[in-house]
FIDREN-844046 format. One record per residue (C-alpha): x, z, y. Coordinates in Angstrom, 3 decimals. Layout:
! residues N
- px:pz:py
- X:Z:Y
...
! end
This chain:
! residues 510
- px:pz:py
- 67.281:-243.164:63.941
- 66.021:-241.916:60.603
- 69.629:-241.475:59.556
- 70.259:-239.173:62.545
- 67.100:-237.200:61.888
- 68.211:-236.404:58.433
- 71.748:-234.756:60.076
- 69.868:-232.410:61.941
- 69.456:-228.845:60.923
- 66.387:-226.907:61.603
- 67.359:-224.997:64.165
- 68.395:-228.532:66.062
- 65.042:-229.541:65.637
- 63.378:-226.761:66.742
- 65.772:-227.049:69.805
- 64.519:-230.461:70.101
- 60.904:-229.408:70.927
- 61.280:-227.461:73.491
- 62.936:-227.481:77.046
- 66.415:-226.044:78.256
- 64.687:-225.916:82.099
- 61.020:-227.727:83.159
- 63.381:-230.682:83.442
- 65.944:-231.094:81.102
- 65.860:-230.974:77.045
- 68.011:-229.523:75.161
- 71.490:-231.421:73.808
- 72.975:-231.070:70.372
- 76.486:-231.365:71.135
- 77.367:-231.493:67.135
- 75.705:-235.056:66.808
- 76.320:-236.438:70.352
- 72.926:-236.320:71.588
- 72.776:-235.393:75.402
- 70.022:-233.843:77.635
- 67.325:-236.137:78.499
- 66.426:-235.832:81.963
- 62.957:-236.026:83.362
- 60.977:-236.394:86.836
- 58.206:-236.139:88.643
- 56.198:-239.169:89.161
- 54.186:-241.212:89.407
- 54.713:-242.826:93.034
- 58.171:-241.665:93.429
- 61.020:-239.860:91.669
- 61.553:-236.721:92.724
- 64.369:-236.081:90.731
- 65.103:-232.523:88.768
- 63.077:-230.665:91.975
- 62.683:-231.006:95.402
- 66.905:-231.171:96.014
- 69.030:-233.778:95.754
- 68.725:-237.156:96.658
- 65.451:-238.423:99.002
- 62.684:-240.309:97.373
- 60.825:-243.642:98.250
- 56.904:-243.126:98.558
- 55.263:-245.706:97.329
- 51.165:-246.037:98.589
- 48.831:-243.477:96.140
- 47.832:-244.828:92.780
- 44.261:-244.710:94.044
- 45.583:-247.138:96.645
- 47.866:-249.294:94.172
- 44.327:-249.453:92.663
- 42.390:-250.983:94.864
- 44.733:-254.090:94.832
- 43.600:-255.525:91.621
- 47.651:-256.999:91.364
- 49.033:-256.220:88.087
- 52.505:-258.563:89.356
- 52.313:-255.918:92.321
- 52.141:-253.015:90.274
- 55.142:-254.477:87.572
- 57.063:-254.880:90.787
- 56.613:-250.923:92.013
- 57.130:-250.194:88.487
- 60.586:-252.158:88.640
- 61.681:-249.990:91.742
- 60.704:-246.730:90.131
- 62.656:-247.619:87.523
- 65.812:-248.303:89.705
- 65.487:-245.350:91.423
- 65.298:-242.659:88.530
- 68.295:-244.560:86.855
- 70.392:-244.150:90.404
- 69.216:-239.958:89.906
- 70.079:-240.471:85.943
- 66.788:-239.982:85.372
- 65.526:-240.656:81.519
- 62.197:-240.261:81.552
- 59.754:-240.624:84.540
- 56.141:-238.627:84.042
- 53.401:-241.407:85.261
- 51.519:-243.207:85.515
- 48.606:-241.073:85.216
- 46.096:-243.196:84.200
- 42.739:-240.784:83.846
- 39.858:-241.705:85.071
- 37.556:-240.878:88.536
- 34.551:-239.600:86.467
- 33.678:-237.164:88.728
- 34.038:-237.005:92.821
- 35.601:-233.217:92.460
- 37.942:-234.276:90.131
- 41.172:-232.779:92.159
- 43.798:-235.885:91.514
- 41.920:-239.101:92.208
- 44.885:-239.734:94.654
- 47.037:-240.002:91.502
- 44.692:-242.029:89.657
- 43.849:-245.547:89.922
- 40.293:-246.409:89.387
- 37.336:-245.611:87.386
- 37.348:-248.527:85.284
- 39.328:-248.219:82.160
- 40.093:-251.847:81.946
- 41.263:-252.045:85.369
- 43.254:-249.058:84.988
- 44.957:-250.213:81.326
- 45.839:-253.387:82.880
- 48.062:-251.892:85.828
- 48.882:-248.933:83.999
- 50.609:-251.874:81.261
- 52.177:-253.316:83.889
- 53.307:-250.195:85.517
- 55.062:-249.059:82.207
- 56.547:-252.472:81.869
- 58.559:-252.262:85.428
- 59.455:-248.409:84.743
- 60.920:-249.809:81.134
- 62.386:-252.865:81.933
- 65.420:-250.603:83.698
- 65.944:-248.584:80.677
- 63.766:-245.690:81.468
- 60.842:-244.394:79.582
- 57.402:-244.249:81.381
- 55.219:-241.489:80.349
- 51.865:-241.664:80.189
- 49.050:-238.909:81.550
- 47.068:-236.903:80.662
- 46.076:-237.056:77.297
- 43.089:-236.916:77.680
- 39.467:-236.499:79.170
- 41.176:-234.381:82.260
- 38.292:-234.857:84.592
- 38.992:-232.303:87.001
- 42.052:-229.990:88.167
- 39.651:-226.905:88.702
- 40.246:-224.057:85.801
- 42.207:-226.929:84.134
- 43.631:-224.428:81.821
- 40.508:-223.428:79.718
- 37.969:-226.158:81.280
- 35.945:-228.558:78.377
- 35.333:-231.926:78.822
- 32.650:-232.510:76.621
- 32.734:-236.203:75.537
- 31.124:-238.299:72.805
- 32.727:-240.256:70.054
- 31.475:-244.068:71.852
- 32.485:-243.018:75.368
- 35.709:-241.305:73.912
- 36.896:-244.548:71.993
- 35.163:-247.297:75.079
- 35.819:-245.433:78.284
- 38.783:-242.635:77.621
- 40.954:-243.791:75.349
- 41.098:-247.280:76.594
- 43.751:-247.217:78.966
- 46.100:-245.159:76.977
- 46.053:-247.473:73.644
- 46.472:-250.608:76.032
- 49.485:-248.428:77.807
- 50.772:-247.658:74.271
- 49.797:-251.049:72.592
- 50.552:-253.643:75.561
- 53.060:-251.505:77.771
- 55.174:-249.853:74.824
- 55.118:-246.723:76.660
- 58.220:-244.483:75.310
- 55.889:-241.562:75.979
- 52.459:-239.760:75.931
- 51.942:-236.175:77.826
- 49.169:-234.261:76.846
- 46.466:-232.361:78.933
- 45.841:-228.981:79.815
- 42.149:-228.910:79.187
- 40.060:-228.421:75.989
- 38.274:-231.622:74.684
- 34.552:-230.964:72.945
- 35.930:-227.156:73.248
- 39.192:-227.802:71.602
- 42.008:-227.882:73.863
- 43.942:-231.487:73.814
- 47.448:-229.517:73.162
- 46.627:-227.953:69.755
- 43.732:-227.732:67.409
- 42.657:-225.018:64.917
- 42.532:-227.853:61.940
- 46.439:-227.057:62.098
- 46.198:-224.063:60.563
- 43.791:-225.429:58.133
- 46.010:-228.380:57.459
- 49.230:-225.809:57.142
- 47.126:-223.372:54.167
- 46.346:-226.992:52.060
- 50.317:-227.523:52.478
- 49.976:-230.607:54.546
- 53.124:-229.720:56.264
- 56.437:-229.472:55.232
- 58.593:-226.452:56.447
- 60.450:-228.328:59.504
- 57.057:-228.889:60.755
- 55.866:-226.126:60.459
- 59.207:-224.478:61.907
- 58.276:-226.501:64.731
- 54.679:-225.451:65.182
- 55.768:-221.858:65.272
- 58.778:-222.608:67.880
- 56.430:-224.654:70.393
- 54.295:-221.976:70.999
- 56.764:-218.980:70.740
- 58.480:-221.020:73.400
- 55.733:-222.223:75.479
- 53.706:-218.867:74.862
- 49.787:-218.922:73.803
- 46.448:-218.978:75.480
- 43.720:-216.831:75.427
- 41.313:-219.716:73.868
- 44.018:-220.822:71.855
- 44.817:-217.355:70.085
- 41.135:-217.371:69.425
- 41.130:-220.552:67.806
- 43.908:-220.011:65.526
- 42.265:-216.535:65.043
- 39.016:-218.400:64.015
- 40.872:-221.372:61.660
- 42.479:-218.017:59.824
- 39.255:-216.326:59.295
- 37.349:-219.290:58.429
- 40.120:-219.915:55.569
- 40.377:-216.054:54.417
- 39.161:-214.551:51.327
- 36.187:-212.268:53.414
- 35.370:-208.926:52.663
- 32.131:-206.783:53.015
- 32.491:-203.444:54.451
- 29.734:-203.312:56.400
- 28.688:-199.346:54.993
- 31.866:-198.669:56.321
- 32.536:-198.017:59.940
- 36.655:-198.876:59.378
- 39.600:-198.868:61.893
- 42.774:-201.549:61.299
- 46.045:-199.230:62.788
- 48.884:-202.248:62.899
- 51.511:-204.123:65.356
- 52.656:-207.144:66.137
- 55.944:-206.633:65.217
- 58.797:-208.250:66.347
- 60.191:-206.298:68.537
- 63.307:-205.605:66.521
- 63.177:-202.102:66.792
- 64.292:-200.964:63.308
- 62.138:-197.640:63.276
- 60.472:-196.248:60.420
- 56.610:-197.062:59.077
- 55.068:-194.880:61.823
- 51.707:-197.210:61.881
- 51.632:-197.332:58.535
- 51.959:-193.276:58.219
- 49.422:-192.704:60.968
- 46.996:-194.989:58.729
- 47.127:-192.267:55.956
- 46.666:-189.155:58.605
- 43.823:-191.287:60.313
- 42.267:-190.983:56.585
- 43.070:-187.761:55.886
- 40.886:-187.045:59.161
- 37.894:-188.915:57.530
- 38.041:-191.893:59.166
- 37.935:-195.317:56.531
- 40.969:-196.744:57.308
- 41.466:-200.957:56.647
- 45.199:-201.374:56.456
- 46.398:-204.988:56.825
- 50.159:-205.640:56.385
- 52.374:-208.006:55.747
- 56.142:-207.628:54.346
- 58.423:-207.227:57.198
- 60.297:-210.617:58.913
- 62.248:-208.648:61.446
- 63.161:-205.418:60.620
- 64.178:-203.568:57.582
- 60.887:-202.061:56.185
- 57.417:-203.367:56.799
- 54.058:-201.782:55.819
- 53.621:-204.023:52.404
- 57.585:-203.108:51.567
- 57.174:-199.502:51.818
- 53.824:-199.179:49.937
- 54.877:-201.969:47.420
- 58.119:-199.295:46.809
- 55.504:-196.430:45.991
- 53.375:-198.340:43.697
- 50.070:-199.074:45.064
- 48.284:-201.949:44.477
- 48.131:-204.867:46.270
- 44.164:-207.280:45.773
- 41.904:-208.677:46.921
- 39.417:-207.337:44.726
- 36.245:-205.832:46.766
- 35.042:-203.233:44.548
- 38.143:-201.872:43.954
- 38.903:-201.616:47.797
- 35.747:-200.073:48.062
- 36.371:-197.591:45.699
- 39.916:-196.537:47.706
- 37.867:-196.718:50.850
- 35.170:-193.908:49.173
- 37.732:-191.764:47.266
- 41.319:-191.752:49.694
- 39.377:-192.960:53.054
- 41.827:-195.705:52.915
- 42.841:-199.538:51.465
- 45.425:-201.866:51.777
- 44.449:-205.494:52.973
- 48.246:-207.319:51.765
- 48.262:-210.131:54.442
- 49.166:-212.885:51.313
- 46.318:-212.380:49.229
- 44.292:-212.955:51.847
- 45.382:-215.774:54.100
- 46.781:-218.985:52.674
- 48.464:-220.076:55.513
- 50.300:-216.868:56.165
- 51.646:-217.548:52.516
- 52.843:-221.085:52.890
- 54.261:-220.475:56.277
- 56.495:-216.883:55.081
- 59.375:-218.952:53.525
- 59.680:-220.404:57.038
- 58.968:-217.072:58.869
- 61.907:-215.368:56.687
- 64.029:-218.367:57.392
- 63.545:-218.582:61.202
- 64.112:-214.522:61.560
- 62.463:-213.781:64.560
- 59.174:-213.324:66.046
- 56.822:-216.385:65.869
- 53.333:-217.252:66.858
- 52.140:-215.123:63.329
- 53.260:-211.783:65.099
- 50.687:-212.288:67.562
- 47.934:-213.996:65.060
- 48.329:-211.339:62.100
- 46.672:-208.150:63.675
- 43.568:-210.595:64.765
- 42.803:-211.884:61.280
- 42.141:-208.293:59.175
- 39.462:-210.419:56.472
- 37.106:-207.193:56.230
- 36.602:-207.639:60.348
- 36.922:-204.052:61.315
- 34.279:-202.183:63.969
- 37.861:-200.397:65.155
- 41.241:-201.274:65.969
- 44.303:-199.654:67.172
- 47.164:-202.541:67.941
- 50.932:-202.429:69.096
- 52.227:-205.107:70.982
- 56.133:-206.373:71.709
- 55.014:-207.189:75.117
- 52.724:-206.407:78.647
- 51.808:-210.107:78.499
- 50.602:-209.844:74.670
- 49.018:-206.813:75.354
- 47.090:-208.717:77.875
- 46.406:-211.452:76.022
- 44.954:-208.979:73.371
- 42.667:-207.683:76.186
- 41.404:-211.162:76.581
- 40.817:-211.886:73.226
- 38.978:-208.294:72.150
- 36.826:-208.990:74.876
- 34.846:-211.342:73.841
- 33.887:-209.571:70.675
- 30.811:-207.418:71.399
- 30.494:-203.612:69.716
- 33.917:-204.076:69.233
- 36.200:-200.561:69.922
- 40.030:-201.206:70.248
- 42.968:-199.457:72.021
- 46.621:-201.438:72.421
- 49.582:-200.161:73.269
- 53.020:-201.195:74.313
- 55.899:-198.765:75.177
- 57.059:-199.638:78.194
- 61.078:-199.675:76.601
- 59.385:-202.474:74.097
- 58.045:-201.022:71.350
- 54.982:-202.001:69.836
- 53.211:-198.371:69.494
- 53.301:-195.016:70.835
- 57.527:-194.288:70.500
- 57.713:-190.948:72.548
- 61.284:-192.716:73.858
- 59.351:-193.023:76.895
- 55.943:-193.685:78.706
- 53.452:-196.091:77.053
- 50.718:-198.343:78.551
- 47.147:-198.361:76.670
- 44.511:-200.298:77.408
- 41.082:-199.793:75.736
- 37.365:-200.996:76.136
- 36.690:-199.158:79.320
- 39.634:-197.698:80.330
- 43.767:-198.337:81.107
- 46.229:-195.260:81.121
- 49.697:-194.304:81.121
- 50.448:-191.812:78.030
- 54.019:-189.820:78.447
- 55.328:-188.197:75.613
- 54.325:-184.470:77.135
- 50.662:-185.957:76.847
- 51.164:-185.181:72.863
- 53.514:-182.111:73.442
- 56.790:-183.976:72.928
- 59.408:-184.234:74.909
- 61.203:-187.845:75.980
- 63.052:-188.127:72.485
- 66.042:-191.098:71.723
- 65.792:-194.524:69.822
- 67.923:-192.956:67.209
- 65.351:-189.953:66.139
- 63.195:-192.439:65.156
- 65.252:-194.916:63.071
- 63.928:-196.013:60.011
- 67.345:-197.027:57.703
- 68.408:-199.787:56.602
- 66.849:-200.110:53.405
- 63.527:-199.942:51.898
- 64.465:-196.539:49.683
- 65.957:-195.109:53.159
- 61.856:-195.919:54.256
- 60.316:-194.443:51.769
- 62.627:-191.304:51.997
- 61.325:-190.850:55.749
- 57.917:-191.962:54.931
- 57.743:-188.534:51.964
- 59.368:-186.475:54.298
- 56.881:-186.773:56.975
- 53.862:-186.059:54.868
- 55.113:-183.426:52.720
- 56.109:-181.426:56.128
- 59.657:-182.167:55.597
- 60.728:-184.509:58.170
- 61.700:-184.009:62.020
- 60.147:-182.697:64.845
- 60.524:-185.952:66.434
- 59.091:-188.422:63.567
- 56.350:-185.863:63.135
- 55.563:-186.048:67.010
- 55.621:-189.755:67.331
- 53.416:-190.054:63.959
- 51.240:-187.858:65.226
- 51.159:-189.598:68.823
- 49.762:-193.005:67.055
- 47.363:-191.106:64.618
- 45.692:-189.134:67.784
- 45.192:-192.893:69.738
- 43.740:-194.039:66.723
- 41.354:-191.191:66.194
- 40.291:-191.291:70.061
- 39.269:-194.969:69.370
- 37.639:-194.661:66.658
- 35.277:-191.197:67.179
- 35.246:-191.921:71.435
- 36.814:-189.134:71.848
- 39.787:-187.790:74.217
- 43.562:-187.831:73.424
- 43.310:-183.921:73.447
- 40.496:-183.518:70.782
- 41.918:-185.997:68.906
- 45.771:-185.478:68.651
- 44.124:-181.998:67.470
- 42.492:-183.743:64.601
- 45.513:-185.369:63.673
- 47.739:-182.291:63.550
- 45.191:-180.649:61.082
- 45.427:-183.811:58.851
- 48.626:-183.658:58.263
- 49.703:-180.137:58.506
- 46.631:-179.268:56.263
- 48.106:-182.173:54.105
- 44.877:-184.505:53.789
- 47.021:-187.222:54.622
- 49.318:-186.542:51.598
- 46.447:-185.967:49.334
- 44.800:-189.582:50.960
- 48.127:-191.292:50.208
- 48.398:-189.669:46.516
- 45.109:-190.707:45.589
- 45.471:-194.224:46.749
- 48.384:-194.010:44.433
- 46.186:-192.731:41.582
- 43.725:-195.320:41.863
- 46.662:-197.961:41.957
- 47.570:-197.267:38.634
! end
């Protein structure tokens, strides 16, 4: 086994982590390893759905419970067994072996008793049948899923001593006794911490804990699987917890940034509409990162024009006072967004960071105006800002997929009291074409665009869409309307404060 480990790639396992359907893994063809196949259990085999072959039906594991007859429950195991073999079944998902802790628990039927003795011992046996024909048992949930109700985000709040005596009985005798092949993990949080992941894993990935196939595989799983509302805010806590922290408190500061991701290739239009947000007076906190999928990220195209990149407080103070903007460089902050780049660069495509990295700005601005890839990140987003209180945001997604205000078509914002459409005539533009606002393939191509824009020499349509994401922006941060505010930003740049914001940040950077 350890040999055949070692002859897979990375991208083989990260392929191995994650499904091809709800029932079938994924096969490497290269190293002859097939599909495994799982079902349904645990008191029949359903097979890969609810075609194909009929299914016995045993009696309810509540029922099987109330025999007491471990020899009974090996034999039922035996037969399960038999049967997911004859559907070429590899793995069948049971016995579920939590406990009846509470009478509105939901799936008592499934369950077999409240005693965790009594349920480790047939559970064992169980296992033992299942495995005896060459098919892995599986067991579930793991652990402290009380009840089915809001199982998604519900806590079971448990102490260490009824944790190790009562929950975790029946799964180490499953495990220990039974040799179960398999363990599947719950849905709910346990002590507020969902059973499925656990913020110590970012914690654990900034001391270097894990080595890059890991955490290749920690980024897959939930790119893959997708990411919870309480889950994002974990992750977004374990980040913060770990940053280097900033006090800006005097300042009232806005973070204008995106996701990313979305493999759009366009030119630094946040990162432009940062500097006319500045040049309208507003303090502008500008966290970036180098870019992972594209040709030109925010940190790339300032790093080209010489500004400096710390983490030095008084110094970002000082560009906050004199150019109403600073640059937060994602590395110098976060340690685990600096041990996990190699593998981010590597992997080449959006991962779990895209969505973490706007959420983690270390000075914690009062303001924030955030492009998203996606309508399910941007509410996911929603979800998340919402439980921060005095807290002004506005995110957008372009309906065609960008992750800001593109003018290639109509965008959806949603903000603390309000959701809107925006079309492009809504900024006095016109529906303009992916191509207008491509941003070159090469940092120097970037930086060309970025100069023309602020010293009045670039397009109508890269001024316009600029302009578009520096007017949402304003409106978030002064609570004001598009209108008023896209009029702001037009006298920022055309007046050029935003040029003279951007050359004295480069002043002070030298």
């Amino acid at each position: 086994m350890k040999d055949l480990i070692e002859e897979l790639n990375l991208k083989e396992k990260i392929l191995l982590l994650s499904g091809f359907n709800n029932w079938y893994t994924n096969k490497i063809e290269r190293l002859d390893i097939p599909s495994i196949k799982m079902s349904d259990g645990p008191n029949g085999v359903r097979g890969d759905g609810t075609s194909g072959k009929t299914s016995a039906c045993f009696p309810c594991p509540i029922l099987m419970g109330s025999t007491w007859n471990e020899e009974l429950l090996e034999k039922i195991g035996v037969a399960l067994g038999e049967e997911a073999r004859d559907k070429d079944v590899d793995v069948l998902l049971g016995p579920t072996i939590n406990l009846h802790r509470h009478p509105l628990g939901g799936r008592h039927f499934e369950n077999y008793s409240e005693d965790p003795l009594l349920v480790g011992k047939l559970a064992t046996a169980y296992v033992i049948g299942v495995q005896s024909q060459k098919v892995s048992a599986c067991l579930k949930h793991f652990i402290a899923n009380d009840t089915e109700f809001e199982r998604h985000s519900v806590s079971s709040n448990v102490d260490e001593r009824t944790l190790r005596e009562i929950y975790l009985l029946p799964f180490e005798m499953g495990v220990k006794d039974g040799d179960a092949k398999s363990v599947m993990s719950a849905y709910n949080r346990l002590n507020n911490i969902f059973c499925s992941s656990h913020k110590e894993i970012l914690i654990d990935i900034s001391n270097g804990i894990y080595n890059n196939e890991q955490v290749a595989s920690f980024l897959t799983v939930f790119m893959l699987r997708g990411t919870s509302t309480n889950e994002l805010i974990g992750f977004r806590d374990a980040l913060l917890e770990l940053c280097i922290k900033l006090d800006f408190s005097d300042f009232q500061t806005i973070d204008l940034c995106g996701t990313g991701g979305d493999n759009k290739n366009r030119f630094n239009i946040s990162t432009l509409a940062s500097f006319v947000t500045a040049g309208a007076g507003i303090h502008v906190a500008k966290h970036g990162n180098y870019s992972v999928s594209s040709a030109c990220g925010s940190s790339n195209v300032l790093e080209y024009f010489g500004i400096k990149f710390t983490n030095e407080e008084d110094y970002l103070k000082t560009c906050l006072n004199k150019a109403h903007i600073c640059v937060l460089h994602a590395p110098l902050f976060h340690p685990a967004m600096k041990n996990v780049a190699p593998v981010r660069k590597a992997l080449g495509m959006k991962t779990f960071f895209n969505i973490l990295g706007p959420l983690v700005n270390p000075c914690r601005p009062n303001n924030q105006l955030v492009g998203v890839y996606g309508l399910d990140i941007l509410r996911l987003y929603k979800s998340v800002f919402e439980t921060t209180k005095g807290f002004k945001y506005s995110i957008v997604h372009s309906l065609d997929g960008y992750d800001e205000i593109s003018l290639t078509g109509d965008s959806k914002v949603v903000s603390n009291n309000n959701e809107l459409l925006i079309k492009p005539k809504d900024f006095d533009s016109k529906i303009i074409s992916p191509e207008k606002i491509f941003g070159g393939n090469t940092i120097e191509q970037a930086a060309s665009i970025f100069l023309d824009v602020l010293n009045l020499r670039s397009t109508k349509e890269q001024t316009d869409v600029v302009l578009a994401n520096s007017a949402l922006a304003i409106s978030t941060a002064k609570e004001i309307g598009i209108s008023e505010a896209f009029d702001l930003a037009k006298d920022s740049l055309l007046s050029k404060k935003a040029l003279k914001s951007f050359n004295t940040l480069i002043e002070l950077s030298k």
